[in-house]
C-alpha positions in Angstrom: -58.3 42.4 55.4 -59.3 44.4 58.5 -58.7 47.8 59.0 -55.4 47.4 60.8 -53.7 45.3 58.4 -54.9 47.9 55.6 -53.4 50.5 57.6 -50.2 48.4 58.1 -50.1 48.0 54.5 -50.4 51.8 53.0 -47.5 52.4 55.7 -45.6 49.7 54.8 -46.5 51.1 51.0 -45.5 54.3 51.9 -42.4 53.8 53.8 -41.3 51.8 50.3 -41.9 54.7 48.2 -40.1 57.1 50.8 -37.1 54.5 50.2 -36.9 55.0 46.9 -37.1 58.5 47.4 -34.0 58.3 49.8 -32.2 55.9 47.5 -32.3 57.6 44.1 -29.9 60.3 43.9 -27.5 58.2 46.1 -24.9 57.0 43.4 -23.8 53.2 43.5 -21.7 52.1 46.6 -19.0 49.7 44.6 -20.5 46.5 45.8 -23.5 47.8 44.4 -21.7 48.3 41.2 -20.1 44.8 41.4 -23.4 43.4 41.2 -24.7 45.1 38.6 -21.4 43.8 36.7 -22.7 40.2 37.5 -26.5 41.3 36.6 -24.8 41.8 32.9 -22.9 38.6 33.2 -25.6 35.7 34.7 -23.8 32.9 35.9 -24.6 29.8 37.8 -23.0 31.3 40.9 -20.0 33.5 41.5 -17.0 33.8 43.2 -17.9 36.0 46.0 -21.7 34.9 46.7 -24.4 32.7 44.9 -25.9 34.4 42.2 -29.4 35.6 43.3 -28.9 39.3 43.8 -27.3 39.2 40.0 -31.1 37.8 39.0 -32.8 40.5 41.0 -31.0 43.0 39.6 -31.5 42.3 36.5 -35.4 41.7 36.5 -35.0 45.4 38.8 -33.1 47.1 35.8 -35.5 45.3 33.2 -38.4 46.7 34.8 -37.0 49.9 36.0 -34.2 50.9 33.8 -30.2 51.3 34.7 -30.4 54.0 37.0 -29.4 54.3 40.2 -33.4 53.7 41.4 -33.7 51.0 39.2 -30.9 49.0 40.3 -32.4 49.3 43.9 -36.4 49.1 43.3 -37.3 46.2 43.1 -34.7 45.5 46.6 -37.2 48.5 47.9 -40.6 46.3 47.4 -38.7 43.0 48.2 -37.7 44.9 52.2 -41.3 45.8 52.4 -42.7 42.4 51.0 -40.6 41.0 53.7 -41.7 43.2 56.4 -45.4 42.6 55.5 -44.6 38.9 56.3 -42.6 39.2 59.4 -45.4 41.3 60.5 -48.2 38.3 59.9 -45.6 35.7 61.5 -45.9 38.2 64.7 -50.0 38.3 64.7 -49.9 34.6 64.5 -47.4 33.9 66.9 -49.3 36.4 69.4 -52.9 37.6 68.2 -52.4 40.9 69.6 -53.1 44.0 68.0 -50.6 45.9 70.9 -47.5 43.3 69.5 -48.4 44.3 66.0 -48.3 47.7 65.8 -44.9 47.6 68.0 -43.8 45.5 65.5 -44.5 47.6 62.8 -42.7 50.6 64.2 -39.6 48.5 65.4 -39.2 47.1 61.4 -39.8 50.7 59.9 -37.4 51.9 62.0 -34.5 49.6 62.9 -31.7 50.5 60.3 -31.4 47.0 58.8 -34.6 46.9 57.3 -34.3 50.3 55.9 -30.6 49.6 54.5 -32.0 46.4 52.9 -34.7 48.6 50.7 -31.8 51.1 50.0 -28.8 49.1 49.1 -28.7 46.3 46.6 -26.7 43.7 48.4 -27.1 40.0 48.8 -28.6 40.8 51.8 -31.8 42.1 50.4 -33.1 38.8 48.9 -31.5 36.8 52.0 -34.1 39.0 53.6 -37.1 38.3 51.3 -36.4 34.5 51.2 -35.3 33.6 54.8 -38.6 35.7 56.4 -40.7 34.0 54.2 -39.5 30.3 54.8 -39.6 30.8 58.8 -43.5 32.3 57.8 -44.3 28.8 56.1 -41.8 26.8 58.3 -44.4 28.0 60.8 -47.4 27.0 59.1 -46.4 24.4 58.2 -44.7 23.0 62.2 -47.3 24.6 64.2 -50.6 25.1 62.3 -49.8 21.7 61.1 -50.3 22.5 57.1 -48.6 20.2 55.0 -48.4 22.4 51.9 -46.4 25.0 53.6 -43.3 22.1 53.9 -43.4 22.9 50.1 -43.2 26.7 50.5 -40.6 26.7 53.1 -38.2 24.0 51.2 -38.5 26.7 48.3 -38.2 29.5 50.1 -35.4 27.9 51.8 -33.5 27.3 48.6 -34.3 30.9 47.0 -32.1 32.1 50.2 -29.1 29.7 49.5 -29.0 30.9 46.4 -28.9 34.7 47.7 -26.3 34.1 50.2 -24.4 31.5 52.4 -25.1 32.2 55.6 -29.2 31.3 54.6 -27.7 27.7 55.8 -27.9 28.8 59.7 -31.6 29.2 59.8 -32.0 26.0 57.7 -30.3 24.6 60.1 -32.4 26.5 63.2 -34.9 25.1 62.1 -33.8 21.7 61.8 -32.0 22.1 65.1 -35.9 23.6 66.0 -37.5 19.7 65.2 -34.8 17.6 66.7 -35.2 19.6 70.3 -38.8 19.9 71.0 -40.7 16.9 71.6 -43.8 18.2 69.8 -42.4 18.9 67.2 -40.3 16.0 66.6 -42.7 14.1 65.7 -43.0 15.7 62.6 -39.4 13.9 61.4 -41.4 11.0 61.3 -43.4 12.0 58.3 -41.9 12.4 54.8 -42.7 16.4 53.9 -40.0 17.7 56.4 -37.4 15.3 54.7 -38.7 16.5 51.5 -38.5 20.3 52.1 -35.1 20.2 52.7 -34.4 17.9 49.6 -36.3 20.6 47.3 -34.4 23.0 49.3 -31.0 21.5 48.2 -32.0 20.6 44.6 -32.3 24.6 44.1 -28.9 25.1 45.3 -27.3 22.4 43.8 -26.5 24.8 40.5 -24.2 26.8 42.9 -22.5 23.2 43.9 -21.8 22.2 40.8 -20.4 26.0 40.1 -18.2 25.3 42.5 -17.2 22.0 41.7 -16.4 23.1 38.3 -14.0 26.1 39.8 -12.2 24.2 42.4 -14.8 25.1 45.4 -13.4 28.2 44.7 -16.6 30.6 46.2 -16.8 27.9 49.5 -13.4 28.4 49.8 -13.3 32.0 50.0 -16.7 32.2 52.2 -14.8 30.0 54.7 -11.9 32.0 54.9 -13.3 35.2 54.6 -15.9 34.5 57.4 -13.7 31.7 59.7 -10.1 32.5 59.5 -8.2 33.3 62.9 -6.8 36.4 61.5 -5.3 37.6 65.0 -5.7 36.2 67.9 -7.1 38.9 70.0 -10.6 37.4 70.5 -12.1 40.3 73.7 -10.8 42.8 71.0 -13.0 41.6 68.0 -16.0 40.5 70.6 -15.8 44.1 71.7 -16.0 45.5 68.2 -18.5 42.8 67.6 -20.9 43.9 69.9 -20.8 47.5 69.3 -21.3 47.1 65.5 -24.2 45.3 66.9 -25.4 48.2 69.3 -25.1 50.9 66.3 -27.0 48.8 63.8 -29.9 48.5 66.0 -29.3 51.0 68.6 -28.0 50.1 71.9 -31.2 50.0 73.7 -33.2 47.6 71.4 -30.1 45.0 70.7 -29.7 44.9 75.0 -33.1 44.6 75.4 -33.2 41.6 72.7 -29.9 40.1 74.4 -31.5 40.0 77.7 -35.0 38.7 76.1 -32.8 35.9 74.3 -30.9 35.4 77.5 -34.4 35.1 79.6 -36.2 32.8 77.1 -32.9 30.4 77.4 -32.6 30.4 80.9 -36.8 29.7 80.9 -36.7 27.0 78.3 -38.5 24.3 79.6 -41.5 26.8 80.0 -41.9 28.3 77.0 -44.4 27.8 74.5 -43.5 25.8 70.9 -44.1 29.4 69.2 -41.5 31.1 71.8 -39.3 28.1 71.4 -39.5 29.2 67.3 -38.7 32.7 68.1 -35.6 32.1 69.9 -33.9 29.6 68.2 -34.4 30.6 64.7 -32.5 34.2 66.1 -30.3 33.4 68.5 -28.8 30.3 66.7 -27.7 32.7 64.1 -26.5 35.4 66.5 -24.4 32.8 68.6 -22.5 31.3 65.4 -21.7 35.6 64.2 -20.6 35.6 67.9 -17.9 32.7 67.4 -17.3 34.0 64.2 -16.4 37.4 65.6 -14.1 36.1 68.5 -11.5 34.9 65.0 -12.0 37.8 63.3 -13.3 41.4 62.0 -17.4 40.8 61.4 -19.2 43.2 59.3 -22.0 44.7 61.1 -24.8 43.7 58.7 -23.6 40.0 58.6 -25.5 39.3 61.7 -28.5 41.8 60.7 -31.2 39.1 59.8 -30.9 37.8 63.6 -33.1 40.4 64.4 -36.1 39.0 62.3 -37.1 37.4 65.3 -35.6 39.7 67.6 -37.5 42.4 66.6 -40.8 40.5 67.0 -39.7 39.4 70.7 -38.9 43.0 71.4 -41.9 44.3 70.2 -43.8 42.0 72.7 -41.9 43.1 75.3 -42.5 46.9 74.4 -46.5 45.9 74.2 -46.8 45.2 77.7 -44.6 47.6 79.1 -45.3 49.4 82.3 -43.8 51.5 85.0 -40.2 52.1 84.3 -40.3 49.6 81.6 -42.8 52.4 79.3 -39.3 54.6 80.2 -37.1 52.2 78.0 -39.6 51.6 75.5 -39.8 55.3 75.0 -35.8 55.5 74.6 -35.8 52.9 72.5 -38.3 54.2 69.7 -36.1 57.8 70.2 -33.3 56.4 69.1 -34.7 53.9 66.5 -35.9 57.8 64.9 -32.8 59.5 65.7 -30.0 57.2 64.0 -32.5 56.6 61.4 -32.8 60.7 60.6 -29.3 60.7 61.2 -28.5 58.3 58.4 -30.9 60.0 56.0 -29.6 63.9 56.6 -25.9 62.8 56.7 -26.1 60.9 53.4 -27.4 63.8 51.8 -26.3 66.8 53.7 -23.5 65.9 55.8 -24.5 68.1 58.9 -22.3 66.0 61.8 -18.4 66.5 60.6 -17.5 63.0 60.9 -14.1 62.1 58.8 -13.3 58.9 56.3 -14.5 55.9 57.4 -16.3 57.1 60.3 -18.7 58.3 58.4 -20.4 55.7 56.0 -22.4 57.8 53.5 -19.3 59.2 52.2 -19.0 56.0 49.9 -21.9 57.3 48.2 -19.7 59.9 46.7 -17.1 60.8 44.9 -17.1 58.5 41.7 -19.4 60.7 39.6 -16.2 63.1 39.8 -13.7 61.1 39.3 -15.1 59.5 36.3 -15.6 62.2 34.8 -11.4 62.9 35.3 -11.0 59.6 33.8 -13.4 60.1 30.9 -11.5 63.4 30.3 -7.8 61.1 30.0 -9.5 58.6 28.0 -9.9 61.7 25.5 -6.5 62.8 26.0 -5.3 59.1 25.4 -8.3 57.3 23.4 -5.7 54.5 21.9 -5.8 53.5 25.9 -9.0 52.1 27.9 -9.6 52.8 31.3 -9.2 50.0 33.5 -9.5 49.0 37.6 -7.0 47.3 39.4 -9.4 46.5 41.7 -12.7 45.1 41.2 -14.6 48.1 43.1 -12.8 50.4 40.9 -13.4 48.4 37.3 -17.2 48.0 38.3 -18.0 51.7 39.1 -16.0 52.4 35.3 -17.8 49.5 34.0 -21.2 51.1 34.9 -19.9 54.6 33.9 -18.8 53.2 30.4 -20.8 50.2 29.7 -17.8 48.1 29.6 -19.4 45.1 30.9 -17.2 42.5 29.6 -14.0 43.7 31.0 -12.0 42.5 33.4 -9.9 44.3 36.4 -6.2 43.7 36.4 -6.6 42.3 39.5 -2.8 43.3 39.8 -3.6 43.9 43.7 -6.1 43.2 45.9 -8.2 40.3 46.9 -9.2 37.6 44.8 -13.1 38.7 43.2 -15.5 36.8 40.1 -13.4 39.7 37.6 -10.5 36.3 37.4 -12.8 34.5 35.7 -13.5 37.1 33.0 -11.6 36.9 29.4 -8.5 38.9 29.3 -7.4 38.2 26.1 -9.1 41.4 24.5 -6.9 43.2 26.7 -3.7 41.8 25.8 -1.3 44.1 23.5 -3.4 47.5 24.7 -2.5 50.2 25.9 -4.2 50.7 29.3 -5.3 53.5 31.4 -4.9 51.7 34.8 -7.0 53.3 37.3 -5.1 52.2 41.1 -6.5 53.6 44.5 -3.2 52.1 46.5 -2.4 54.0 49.0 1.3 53.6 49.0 1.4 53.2 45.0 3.7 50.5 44.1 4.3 50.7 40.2 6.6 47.8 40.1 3.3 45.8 39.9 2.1 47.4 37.1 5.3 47.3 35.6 5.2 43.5 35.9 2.5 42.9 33.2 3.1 46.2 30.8 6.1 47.0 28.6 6.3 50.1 30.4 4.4 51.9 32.9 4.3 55.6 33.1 2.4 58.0 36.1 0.0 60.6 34.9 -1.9 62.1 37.4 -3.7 61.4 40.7 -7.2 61.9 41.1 -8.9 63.7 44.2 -12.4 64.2 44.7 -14.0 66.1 47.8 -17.3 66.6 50.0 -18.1 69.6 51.6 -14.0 70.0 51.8 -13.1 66.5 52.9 -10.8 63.9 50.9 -13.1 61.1 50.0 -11.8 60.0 46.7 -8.1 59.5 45.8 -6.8 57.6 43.2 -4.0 57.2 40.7 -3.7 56.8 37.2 -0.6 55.0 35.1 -0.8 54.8 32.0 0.7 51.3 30.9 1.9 50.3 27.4 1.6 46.4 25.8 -0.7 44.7 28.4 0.9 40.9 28.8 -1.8 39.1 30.2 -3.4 38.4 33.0 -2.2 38.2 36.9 -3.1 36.6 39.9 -4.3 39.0 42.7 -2.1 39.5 46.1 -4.1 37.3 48.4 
């Protein structure tokens, strides 16, 4: 190891630490919470997403204990593994000090690979597994080592199993073999073939999870990801495109547009490695694209695109001059300012953003209202608290260690909690916890003898409403019932 890549590595080692840091007196977003629900429930696969970040979780907590930090450390080393490995790809692709280094800063700094060493998502392991297939899918095409068909089919497979959308960069890099003459070649022998097979035998126990539940998980993925939900495609482009500019900043996701955009219109002349670079990121991007002109995209679906992005940026940055050394400089100033940004406002809340325009105020708020709820459970111990929701019954899950029950699921969308056993439930008395916002008790009423209000809970920050919820308390629970949608 030269002196660079030891360098590389006590930052990297550093910058994990600091994300811990960040990371552990944040309290669990409810996805977060969710997760940990299915960490305490292992299951083939689950309704929502395959089951990997239910694995990681619960090797994280085994190591690291069921706090907050050990829910999300071993997502914090998996983010900096993967850097570490995007970084490689980029010195073998280029063998240029300059491009590493830019590299380096561009992946400290850009918002999805910090998120991803913060937040325990699916996302996280998507990130570990898909960077590490494209490292051996490059060995293996372009240094032409047969063992690394091996590594990628597995690494491959480790991503299906952490989320869906893994398939699009199996599927670049398929699309990758079939296009380029020098590579194509490679079809001809069996390893390629083989890859993928090994690939699909690891997520074949999320098939037959599915089969066994009615595709129920493909079904929602589909929906959730596909449906024409209003047909007002410039409207959800536009708000496609700017989620895009604020996860990255606007200067480095233009800059990787026009790079994308330059590398198409130049195809013929690009290297195999180029070729590699574009493909396996703007496939991706282009399919989110689509998938945005039908309906609302989350910003961080599309975050992984930038893998490859970031290592064509950080070329570009490299050999910079003129008024080009202008935009690079803009760029890394606001790569530092949304990322100091993010990390005062979650803890400090200095800019007086409101609701939903702010996104660290999910961080808070529950450790309150749990403790309201704990106090009713007191008041009322022949009831137990339960969610309506599944974000709600995972946060009280966590809180109380009631890891086998179910929400009511009364409301809401469809979410893994329906498979759960209700039957422990039924006949109780049942402190339902609701966060409608235009309450509708005849719901509740539907499954309960009787439903009575008690109280609605509101939790602040620094003076702002960022927790409200509502509490019945209902009498003979019936049974089970199927969400709204």
């Amino acid at each position: 190891m030269n002196r660079d890549s030891r360098n590389i590595l006590l930052i990297i080692i550093l910058a994990t630490l600091f994300k811990a840091l960040f990371a552990t007196p944040l309290y669990l977003l409810d996805d977060e919470a969710y997760y940990w629900v299915w960490s305490r429930n292992l299951s083939l696969s689950y309704f929502d997403h395959p089951p990997m970040i239910a694995i990681l979780i619960r090797l994280s907590t085994t190591f690291f204990g069921d706090s907050f930090l050990g829910i999300r450390a071993l997502g914090a080393i998996a983010t900096g593994i993967s850097i570490w490995f995007g970084l490689d790809l980029t010195y073998r692709i280029y063998q240029d000090k300059k491009v590493l280094w830019n590299a380096t800063w561009l992946f400290l700094l850009s918002l999805p690979f910090f998120a991803a060493g913060t937040i325990m998502t699916p996302d996280t392991p998507m990130m570990l597994f898909i960077t590490l297939a494209l490292w051996s899918f490059y060995r293996a095409a372009f240094e032409m080592k047969d063992k690394y068909w091996w590594v990628s089919g597995i690494c491959f497979g480790l991503a299906l199993l952490s989320k869906y959308t893994s398939i699009l960069w199996l599927g670049s890099a398929f699309l990758l073999l079939v296009i380029d003459p020098h590579l194509r070649r490679q079809l001809r022998q069996p390893t390629p073939w083989l890859a993928g097979v090994i690939a699909l035998l690891l997520f074949s126990p999320v098939i037959y999870w599915n089969a066994a539940h009615d595709w129920a998980s493909f079904k929602f993925q589909l929906g959730h990801g596909l449906e024409l939900k209003n047909p007002r495609p410039l409207f959800y482009l536009g708000e496609y495109f700017a989620g895009q500019a604020g996860l990255i900043t606007p200067g480095v996701f233009l800059l990787i547009l026009a790079l994308w955009g330059k590398m198409t219109a130049s195809w013929k002349k690009l290297s195999g490695s180029e070729r590699f670079l574009l493909v396996s990121g703007f496939t991706p991007f282009l399919f989110f694209m689509y998938a945005g002109s039908r309906t609302h995209v989350e910003a961080n679906w599309p975050a992984l695109t930038y893998l490859t992005g970031i290592i064509i940026a950080a070329r570009w940055h490299a050999n910079a001059w003129g008024w080009q050394k202008w935009i690079k400089g803009i760029n890394y100033s606001f790569l530092i300012l949304f990322l100091l940004i993010i990390i005062v406002q979650a803890h400090f809340k200095v800019i007086p953003l409101r609701g939903k325009n702010d996104p660290t105020n999910r961080y808070y708020g529950w450790p309150g209202a749990l403790d309201q709820i704990e106090q009713l459970w007191h008041e009322y111990p022949q009831a137990m608290p339960v969610g309506n929701k599944y974000q709600i019954q995972s946060q009280i899950a966590y809180r109380f260690n009631t890891i086998s029950t179910p929400a009511l699921n009364i409301s809401g969308r469809s979410n893994h909690f329906k498979y759960f056993d209700y039957r422990p439930l039924i006949g109780r008395a049942i402190l339902i916890i609701s966060s409608e916002r235009n309450p509708r008790p005849a719901k509740f009423q539907a499954v309960f003898d009787s439903v009575n209000f008690l109280k609605t809970i509101t939790i602040y920050r620094n003076g702002e409403l960022v927790k409200k919820l509502q509490v019945y308390l209902g009498n003979n629970y019936h049974g089970k019932n199927e969400p709204d949608k």
